[in-house]
C-alpha positions in Angstrom: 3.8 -1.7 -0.6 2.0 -3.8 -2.8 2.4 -5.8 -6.0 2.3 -3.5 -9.1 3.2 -5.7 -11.8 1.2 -6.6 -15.0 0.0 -10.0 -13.6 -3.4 -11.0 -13.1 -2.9 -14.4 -10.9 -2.6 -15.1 -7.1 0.0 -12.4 -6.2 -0.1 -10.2 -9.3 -0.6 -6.5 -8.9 -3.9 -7.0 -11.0 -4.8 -9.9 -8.9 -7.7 -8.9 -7.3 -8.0 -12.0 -5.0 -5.9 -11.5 -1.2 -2.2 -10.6 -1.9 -3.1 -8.9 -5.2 -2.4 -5.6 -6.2 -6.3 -5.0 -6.7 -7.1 -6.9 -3.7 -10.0 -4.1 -2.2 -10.1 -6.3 1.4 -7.7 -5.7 4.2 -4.3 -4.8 3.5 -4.5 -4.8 -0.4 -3.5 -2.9 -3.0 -7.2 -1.1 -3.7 -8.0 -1.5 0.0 -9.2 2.5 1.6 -9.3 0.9 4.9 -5.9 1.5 6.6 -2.5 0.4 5.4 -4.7 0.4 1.3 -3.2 1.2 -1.6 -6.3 3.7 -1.9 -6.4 4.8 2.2 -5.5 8.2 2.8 -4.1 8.1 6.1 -0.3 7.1 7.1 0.7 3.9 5.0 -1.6 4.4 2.4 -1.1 4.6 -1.2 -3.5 8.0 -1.4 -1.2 9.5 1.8 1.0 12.7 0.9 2.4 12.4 4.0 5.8 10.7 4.7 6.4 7.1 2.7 3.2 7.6 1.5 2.0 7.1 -2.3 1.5 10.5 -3.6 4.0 11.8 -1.4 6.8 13.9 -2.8 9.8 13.3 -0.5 12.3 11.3 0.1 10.7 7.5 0.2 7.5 8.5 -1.4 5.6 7.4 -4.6 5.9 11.0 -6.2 9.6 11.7 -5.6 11.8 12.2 -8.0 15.2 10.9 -5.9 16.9 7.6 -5.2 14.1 5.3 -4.4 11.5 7.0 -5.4 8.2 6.4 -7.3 9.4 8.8 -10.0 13.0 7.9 -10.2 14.5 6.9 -13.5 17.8 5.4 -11.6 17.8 1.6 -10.5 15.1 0.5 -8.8 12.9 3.5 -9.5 9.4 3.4 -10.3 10.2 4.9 -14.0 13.2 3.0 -14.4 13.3 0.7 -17.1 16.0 -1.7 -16.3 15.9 -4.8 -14.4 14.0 -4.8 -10.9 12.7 -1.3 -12.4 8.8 -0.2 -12.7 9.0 0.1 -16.3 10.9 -3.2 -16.8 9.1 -6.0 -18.7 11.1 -8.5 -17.3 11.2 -10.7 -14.1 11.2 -8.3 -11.3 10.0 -5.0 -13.1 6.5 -3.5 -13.1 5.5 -4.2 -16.9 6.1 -8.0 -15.8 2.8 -10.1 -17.2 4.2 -13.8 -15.7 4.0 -14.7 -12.3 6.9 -14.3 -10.1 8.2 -15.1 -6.7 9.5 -11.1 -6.3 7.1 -9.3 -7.8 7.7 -5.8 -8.4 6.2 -3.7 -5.8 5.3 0.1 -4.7 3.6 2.1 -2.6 1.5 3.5 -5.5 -2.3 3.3 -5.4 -3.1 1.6 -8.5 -2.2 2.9 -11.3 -5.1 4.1 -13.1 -5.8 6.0 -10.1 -2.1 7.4 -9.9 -2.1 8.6 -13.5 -5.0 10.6 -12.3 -3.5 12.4 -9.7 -0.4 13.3 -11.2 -3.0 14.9 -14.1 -4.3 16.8 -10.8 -0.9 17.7 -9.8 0.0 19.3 -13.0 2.6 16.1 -13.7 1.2 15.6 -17.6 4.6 14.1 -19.0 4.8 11.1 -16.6 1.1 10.6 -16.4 1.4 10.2 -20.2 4.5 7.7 -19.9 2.6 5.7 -17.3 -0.6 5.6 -19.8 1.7 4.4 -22.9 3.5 1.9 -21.0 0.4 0.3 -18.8 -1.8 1.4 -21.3 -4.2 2.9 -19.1 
């Protein structure tokens, strides 16, 4: 998981710097190498696999369930309320202030997830995600 909120200093999910959600070194949030936001293998943000980021089950960035990347209940990824990806608030994934909980996902970043959910047919949530992170 990595930090996908709207903030763009140490710790941010735009931070590109070690911790960030853009971070492309080891471990970060536009890392390919393993355990990246953008790897493709088991951990990764690109994995369809179990837990992974563009995977569809239970756990995974693309599922539509409790806890899921595309859930609209608390603590989902399109949930608007607090600790929610939508939310603009402390906590939530619209956040632009730095905070000691950032919101976080197992998402590759975004502009590459509103990609593959184009791919995958997913138009109407590709579309929210573009409005909302304006992408």
């Amino acid at each position: 998981m990595w930090p996908r909120n709207r903030y763009s200093g140490p710790g941010g999910g735009l931070y590109t710097g070690p911790g960030g959600g853009l971070y492309t070194g080891p471990g970060g949030g536009a890392y390919t190498g393993p355990n990246g936001g953008l790897y493709t293998g088991p951990g990764g943000g690109m994995y369809t696999g179990p837990g992974g980021g563009l995977y569809t089950g239970p756990g995974g960035g693309l599922y539509t369930g409790p806890g899921g990347g595309l859930y609209t209940g608390p603590g989902g990824g399109l949930y608007t309320g607090p600790g929610g990806g939508l939310y603009s608030g402390p906590g939530g994934g619209l956040y632009t202030g730095p905070d000691s909980n950032p919101y976080t996902s197992n998402w590759p970043p975004i502009v590459v997830l509103v990609q593959e959910l184009d791919k995958r047919g997913m138009h109407d949530v590709a579309n929210l995600l573009r409005s909302r992170f304006q992408v």
